[in-house]
C-alpha distance (Angstrom), angle and dihedral (degrees) to the residues before:
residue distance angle dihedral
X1 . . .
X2 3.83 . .
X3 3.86 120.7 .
X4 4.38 117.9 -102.0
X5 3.69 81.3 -93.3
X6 3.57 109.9 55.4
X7 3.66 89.1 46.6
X8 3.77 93.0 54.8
X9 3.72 92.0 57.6
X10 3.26 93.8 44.2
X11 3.61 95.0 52.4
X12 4.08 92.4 43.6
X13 4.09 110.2 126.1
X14 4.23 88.3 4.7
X15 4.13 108.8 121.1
X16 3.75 101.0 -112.9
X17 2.93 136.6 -110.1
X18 3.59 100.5 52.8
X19 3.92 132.5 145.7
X20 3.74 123.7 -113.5
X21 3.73 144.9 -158.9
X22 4.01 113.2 -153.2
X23 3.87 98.2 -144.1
X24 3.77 101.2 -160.7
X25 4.22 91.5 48.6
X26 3.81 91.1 48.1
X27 3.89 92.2 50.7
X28 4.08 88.3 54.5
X29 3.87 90.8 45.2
X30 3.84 85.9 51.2
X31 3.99 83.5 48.0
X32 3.67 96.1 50.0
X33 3.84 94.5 48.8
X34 3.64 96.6 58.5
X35 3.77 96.4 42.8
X36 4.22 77.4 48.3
X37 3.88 91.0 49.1
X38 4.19 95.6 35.0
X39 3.63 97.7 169.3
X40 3.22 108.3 1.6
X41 4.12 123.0 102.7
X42 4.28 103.8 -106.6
X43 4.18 103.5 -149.1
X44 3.99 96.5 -163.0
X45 4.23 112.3 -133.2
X46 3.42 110.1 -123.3
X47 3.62 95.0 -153.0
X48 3.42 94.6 69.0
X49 3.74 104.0 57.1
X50 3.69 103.6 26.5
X51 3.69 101.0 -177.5
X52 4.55 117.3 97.5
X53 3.41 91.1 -140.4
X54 4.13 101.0 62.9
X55 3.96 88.4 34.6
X56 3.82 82.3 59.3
X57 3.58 90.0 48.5
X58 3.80 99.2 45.9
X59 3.92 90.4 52.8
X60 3.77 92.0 61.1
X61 3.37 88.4 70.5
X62 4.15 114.6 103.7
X63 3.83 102.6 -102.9
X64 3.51 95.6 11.5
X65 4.13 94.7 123.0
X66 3.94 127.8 159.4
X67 3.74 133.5 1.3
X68 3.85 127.2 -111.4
X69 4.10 101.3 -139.9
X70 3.58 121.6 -160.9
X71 3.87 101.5 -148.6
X72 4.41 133.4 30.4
X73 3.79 88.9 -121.4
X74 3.93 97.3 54.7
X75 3.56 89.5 44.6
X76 3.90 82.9 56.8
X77 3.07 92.9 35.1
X78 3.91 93.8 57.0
X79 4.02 97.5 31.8
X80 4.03 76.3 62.0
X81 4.00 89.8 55.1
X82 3.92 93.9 54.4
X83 3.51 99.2 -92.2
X84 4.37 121.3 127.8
X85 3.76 139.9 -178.5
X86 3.43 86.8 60.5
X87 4.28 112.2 171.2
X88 3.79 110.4 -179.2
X89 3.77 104.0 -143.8
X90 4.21 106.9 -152.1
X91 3.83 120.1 43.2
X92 3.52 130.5 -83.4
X93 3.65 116.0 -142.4
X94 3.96 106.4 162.5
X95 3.78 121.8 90.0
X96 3.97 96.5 -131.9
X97 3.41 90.2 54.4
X98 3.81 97.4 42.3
X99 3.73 89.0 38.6
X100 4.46 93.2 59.9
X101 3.83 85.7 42.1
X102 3.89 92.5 49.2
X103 4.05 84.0 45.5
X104 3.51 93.1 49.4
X105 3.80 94.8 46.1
X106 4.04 88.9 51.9
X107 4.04 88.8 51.4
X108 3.95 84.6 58.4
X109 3.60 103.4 -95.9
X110 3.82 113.4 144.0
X111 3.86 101.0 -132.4
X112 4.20 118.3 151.8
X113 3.68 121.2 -159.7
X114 3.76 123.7 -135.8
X115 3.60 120.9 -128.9
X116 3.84 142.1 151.7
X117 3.70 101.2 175.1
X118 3.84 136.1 71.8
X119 3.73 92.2 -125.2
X120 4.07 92.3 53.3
X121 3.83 82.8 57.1
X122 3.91 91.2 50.9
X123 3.33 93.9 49.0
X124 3.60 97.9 50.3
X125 3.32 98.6 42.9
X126 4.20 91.7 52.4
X127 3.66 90.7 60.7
X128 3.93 93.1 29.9
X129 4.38 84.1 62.3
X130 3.84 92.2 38.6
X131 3.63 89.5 57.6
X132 3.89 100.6 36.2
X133 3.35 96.9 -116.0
X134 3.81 139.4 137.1
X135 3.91 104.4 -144.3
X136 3.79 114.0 -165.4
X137 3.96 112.8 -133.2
X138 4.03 137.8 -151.0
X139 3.40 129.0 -154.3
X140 3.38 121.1 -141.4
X141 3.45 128.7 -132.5
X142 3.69 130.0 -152.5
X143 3.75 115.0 -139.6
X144 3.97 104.0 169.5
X145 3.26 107.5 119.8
X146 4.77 135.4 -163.3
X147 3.25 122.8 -132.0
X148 4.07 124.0 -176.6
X149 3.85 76.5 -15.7
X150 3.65 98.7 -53.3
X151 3.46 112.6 137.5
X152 4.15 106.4 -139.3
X153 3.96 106.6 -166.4
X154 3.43 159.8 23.6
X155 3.80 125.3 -54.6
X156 3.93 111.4 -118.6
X157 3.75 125.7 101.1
X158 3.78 115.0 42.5
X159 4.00 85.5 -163.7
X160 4.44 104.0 106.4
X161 3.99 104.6 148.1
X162 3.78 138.8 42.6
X163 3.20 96.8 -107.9
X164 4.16 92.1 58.9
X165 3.88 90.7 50.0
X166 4.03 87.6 48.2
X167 3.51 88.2 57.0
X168 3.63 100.2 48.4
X169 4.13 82.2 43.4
X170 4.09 84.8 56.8
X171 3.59 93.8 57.5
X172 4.05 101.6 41.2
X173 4.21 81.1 49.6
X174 3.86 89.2 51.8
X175 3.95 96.6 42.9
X176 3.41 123.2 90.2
X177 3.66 120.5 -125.9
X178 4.02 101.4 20.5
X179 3.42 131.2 77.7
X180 4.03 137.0 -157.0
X181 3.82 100.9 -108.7
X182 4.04 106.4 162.5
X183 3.90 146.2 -44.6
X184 3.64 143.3 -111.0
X185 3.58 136.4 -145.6
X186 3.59 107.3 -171.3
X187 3.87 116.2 -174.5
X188 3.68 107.1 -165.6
X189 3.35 94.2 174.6
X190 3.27 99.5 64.1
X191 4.10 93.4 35.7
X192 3.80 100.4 46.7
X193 4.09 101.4 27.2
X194 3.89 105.6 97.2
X195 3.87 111.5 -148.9
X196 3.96 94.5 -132.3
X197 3.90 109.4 24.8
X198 3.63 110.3 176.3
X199 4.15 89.1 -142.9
X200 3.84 87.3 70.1
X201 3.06 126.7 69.4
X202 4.17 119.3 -123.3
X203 3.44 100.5 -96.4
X204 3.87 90.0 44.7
X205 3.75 87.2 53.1
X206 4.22 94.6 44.9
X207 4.27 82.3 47.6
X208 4.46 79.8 54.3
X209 3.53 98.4 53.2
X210 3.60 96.9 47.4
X211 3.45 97.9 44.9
X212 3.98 88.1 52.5
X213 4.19 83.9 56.9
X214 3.75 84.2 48.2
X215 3.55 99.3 43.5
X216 4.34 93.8 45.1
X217 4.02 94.7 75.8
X218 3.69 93.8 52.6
X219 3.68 101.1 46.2
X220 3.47 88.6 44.5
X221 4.47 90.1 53.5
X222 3.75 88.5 34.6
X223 3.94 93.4 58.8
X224 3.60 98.6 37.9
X225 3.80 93.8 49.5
X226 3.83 89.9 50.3
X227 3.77 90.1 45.6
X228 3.54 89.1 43.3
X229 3.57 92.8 53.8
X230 4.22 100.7 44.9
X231 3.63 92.1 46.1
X232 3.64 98.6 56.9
X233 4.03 89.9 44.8
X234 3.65 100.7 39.4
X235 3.57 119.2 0.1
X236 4.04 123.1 -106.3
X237 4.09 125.2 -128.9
X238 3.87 90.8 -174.7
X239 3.65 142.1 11.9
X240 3.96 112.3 -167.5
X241 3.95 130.7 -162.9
X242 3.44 149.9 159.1
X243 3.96 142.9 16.2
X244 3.85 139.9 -124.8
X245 3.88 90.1 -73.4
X246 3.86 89.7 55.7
X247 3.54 112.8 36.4
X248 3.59 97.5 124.0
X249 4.07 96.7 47.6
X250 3.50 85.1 48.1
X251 3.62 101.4 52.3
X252 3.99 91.7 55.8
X253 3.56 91.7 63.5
X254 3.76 113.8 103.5
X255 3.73 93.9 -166.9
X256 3.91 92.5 56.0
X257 4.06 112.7 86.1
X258 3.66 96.4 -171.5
X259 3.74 148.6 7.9
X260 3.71 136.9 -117.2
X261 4.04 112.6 -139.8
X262 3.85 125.0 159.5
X263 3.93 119.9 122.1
X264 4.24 88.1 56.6
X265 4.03 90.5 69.7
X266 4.28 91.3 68.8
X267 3.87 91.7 23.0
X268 4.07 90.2 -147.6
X269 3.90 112.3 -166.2
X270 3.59 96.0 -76.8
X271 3.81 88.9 74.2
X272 3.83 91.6 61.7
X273 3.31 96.3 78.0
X274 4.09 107.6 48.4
X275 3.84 110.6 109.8
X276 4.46 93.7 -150.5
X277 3.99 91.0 62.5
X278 3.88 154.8 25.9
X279 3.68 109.5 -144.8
X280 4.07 115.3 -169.6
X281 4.23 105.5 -122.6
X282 4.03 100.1 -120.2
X283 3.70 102.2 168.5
X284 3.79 138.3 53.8
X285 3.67 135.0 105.0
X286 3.73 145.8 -102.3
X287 3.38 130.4 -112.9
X288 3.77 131.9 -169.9
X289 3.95 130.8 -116.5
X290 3.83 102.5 -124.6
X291 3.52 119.7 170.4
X292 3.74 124.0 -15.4
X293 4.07 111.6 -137.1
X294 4.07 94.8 -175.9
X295 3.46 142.9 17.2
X296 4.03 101.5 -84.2
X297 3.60 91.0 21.9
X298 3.97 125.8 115.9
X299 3.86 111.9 -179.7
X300 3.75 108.2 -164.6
X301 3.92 131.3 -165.9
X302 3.98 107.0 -109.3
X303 3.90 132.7 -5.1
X304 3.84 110.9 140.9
X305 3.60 96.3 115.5
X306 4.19 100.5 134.4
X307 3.44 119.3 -178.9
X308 4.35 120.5 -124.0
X309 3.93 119.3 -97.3
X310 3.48 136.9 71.0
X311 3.78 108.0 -22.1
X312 3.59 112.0 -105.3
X313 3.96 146.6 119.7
X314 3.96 87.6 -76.8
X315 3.92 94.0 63.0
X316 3.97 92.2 48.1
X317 3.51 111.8 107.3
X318 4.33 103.5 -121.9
X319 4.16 125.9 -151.4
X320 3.75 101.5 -118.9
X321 3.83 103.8 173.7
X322 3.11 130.4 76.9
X323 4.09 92.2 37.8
X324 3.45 109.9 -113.0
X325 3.95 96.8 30.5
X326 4.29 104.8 129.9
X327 3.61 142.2 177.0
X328 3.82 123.3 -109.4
X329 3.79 110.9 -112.7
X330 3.28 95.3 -143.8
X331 4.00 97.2 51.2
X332 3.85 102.5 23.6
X333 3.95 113.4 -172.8
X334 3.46 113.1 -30.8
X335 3.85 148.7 -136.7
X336 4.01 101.6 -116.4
X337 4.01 97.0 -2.2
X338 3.61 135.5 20.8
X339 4.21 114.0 -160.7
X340 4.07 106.0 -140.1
X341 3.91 117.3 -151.7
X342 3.58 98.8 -142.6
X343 3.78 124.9 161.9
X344 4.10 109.5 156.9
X345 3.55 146.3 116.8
X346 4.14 97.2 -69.6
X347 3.56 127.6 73.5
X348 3.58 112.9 -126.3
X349 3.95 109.4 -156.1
X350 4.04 120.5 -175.4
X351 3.30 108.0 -76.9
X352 4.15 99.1 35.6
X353 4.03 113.1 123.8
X354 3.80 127.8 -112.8
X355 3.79 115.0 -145.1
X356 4.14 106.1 -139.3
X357 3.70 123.8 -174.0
X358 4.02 121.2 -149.9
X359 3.73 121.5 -129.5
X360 3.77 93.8 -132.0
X361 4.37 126.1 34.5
X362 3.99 116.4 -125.3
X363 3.63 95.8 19.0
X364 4.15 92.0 84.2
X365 3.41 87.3 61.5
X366 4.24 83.7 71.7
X367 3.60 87.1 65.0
X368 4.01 102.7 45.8
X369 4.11 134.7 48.8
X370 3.78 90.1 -147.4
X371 3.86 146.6 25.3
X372 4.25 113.1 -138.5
X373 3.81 98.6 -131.4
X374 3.92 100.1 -135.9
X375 4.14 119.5 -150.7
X376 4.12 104.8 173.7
X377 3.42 102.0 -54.7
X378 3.83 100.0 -20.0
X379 3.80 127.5 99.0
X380 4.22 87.0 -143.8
X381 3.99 91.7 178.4
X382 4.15 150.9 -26.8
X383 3.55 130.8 -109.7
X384 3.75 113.7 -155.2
X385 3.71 108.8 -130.2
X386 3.85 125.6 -129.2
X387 4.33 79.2 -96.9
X388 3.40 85.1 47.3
X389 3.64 94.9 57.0
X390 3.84 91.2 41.7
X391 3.49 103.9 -99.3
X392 3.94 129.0 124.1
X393 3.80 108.2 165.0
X394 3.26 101.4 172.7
């Protein structure tokens, strides 16, 4: 990421705030992941970028194949833009939604529909037949895993041996209009969990890491006995894993075809505090310096932009440029104006920026219609965001 300085130029004349994408950092995140992947096919997640443009970018890359979508209508929505090898990665139970995926899928795009229930299948096989099409399905495996009680995950699929993915497999093969294309194994735990999160407290974050050693051999047994088991009865195109957090754990599976990666391309906050990698930050946004109410105090216009999850310190967003710049504890960021301590060697006059950071990646692209593309200290173009284009999905 660019130095205070650069930033401020850039920024000069631009209404603030504004979002931005720091093109040099996201090129050596893109870099990193596919020395982090090596072989291994990367499927980018849509959810965590959230703007055409960089998705376009990202699947330039050698190896970078496929997108994991996060709702039926953007998978339309982007199969109608051009792009293909489109898996949508949470179930879709409503028949509009089904129905403009089933459409798309009988116009030749390649979108698969997640499910992990017999009544996902029957849904999506009711519209699938109304419309004509053959939908391709993916089952979806649960890889959260208990130890001494402790349950280590996130609560989606209810599907955790062969024999529940074989019966889910039974019911795609007897329903008309869908078809068993692949399966994933997503292990959140070890994707999402950050090694030292500042909301927890050390011996909360010591308990993480060696539950993530626990948790590795089972995943890795779970998955392969599930893959094991679908291949042999029905054949597999695709087996999908992993996250940002995971790469590496991932990649050493033989069972798993391809891996997931999406929040490692802006490198929010989140991705500080991993202890495998050192992603370069290459998004945030700008706010201005407004009015100043006390010496050491820079009250800026906007700010509030928290990221989803359990509320805590991690999901606030935090001032990162210049050095030194902090929230107030007892206001945080807030909804029309965000009061920054600041007390170092600059002088920040109304008008000056304030670089933020987000706690999460694609989700501050919900709150702008454009990302600033950022060169040195130019502003060389804009990318409209998915808000920018209209769209909220979710």
């Amino acid at each position: 990421m660019n130095d205070y300085g650069a930033y401020r130029r850039a920024f000069e004349g631009r209404e603030l705030p504004l979002a931005f994408l720091d093109r040099p950092a996201l090129e050596r995140n893109v870099e990193l992941t596919a020395t982090r992947a090596g072989s291994l096919q990367v499927r980018v997640a849509s959810k965590s970028v959230r703007c055409r443009a960089v998705l376009e970018r990202l699947l330039e890359e050698p190896g970078f194949e496929g997108l994991l979508c996060y709702t039926g209508h953007e998978a339309a929505d982007l199969a109608a833009a051009g792009f293909d090898d489109l898996l949508v990665a949470y179930p879709v139970v409503g028949r509009e939604e089904l129905r403009r995926v089933a459409q798309a899928v009988d116009e030749g795009s390649e979108i698969a529909l997640m499910v992990d229930d017999a009544e996902h299948v029957e849904r999506a096989g009711e519209v699938a037949s109304e419309v004509g099409a053959d939908v391709p399905l993916c089952v979806d495996l649960d890889c959260s895993t208990e130890h001494l009680s402790v349950y280590f995950g996130v609560q989606r699929s209810p599907l955790r041996t062969p024999d529940d993915v074989l019966a889910v497999a039974e019911s795609i093969a007897e329903t008309p209009g869908v078809h068993l294309s692949g399966l994933m194994g997503y292990e959140a735990q070890l994707a999402g969990l950050p090694d030292r999160n500042p909301a927890n407290s050390g011996v909360e974050n010591a308990v993480i890491r060696r539950l993530k050693e626990r948790s590795k051999p089972r995943v890795r047994e779970r998955r392969t006995a599930a893959v094991e088991a679908l291949a042999a009865e029905y054949g597999l195109e695709f087996v999908n894993g992993g996250g940002t957090g995971s790469v590496e754990f991932t990649r050493s599976d033989p069972s798993v075809t391809e891996v997931t990666v999406g929040s490692a391309f802006y490198a929010p906050r989140q991705f500080d505090w991993y202890d495998a990698f050192e992603y370069e930050p290459a998004a945030g946004y700008a706010i201005e310096v407004a009015r100043k109410p006390a010496d050491g105090v820079h009250t800026c216009r906007g700010g509030g932009y928290v990221a989803s999850g359990p509320v805590g310190e991690d999901k606030a967003p935090k001032p990162h440029l210049p050095e030194g710049a902090t929230l107030r504890d007892d206001e945080g960021a807030g909804e029309v104006q965000t009061p920054i301590l600041y007390d170092g060697s600059r002088d920040l006059a109304v008008g000056d920026p304030v670089v933020i950071r987000h706690g999460k990646a694609g989700e501050l692209c919900r709150f702008f219609e454009e990302l600033a593309v950022v060169d040195g200290d130019e502003v060389v173009e804009t990318h409209p965001t998915y808000r920018g284009e209209g769209r909220c999905y979710i």
